[in-house]
C-alpha positions in Angstrom: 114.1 -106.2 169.3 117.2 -105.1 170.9 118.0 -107.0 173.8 119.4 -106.0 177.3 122.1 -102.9 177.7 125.0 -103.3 179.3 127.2 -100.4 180.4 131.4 -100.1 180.9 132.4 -98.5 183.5 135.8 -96.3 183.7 138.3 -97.5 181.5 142.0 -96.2 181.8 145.4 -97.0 180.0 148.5 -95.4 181.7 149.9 -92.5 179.6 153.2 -94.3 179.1 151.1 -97.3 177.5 149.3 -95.0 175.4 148.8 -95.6 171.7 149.5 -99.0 171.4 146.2 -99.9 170.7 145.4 -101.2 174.3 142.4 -99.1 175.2 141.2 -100.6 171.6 141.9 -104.1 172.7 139.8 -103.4 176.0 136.8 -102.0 174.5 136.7 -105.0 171.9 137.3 -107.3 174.3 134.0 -106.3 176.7 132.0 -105.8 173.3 132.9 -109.6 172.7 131.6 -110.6 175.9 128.8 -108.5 175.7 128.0 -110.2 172.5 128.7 -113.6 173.8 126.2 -113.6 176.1 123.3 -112.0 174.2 123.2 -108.4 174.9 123.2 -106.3 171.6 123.6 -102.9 173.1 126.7 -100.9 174.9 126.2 -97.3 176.4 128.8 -95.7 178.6 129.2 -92.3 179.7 132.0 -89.9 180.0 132.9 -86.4 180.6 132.0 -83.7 178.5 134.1 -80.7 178.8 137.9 -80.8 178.8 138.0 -84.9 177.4 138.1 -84.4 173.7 140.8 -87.3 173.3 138.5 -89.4 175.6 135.5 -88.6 173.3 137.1 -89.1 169.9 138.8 -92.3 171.4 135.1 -93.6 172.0 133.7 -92.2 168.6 136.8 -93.8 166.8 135.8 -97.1 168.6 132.2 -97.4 166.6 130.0 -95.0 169.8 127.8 -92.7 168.7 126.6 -89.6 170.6 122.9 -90.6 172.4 122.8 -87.3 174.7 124.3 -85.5 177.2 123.1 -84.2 181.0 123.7 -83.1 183.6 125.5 -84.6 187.3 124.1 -82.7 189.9 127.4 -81.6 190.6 127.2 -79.5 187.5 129.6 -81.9 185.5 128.2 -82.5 181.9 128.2 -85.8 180.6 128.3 -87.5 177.3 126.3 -90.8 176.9 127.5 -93.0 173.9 125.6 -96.2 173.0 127.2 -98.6 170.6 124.9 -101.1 168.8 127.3 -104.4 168.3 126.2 -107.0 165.4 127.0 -110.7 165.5 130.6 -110.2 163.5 132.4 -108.9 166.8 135.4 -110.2 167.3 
């Protein structure tokens, strides 16, 4: 059974920092932690439209599309989910 989710919220690297592997160091980092303490399961969610880096950054990182909806604002929303295994590091 999988055990409690835990969800990231907004994670940003400055432009000028980009591609140096940072944002990778920060989503490893709080998959670790999630791991450490017994959860199994990561979700987060993100824009949909107009945030294709942002999507394939998360997709590149091991997420996997789970759905999408609606804000009532209209904004649509991608939700990833990211099942980690007990060889994060």
């Amino acid at each position: 059974m999988v055990s409690e989710k835990r969800q990231t919220g907004s994670l940003a690297v400055d432009p000028e920092n980009g591609s140096k592997g940072i944002g990778n160091a920060l989503i490893d980092a709080f998959c670790n932690q999630v791991n450490i303490h017994g959860s199994k399961v990561v979700y987060l969610t993100t824009d949909k439209i107009n945030n294709d880096r942002v999507n394939s950054f998360y997709t590149i990182n091991g997420f996997v599309l789970e759905s999408e909806f609606i804000k009532p604002e209209n904004r649509i929303m991608n939700r990833y989910i990211k099942i980690l295994n007990e060889e994060v590091v």
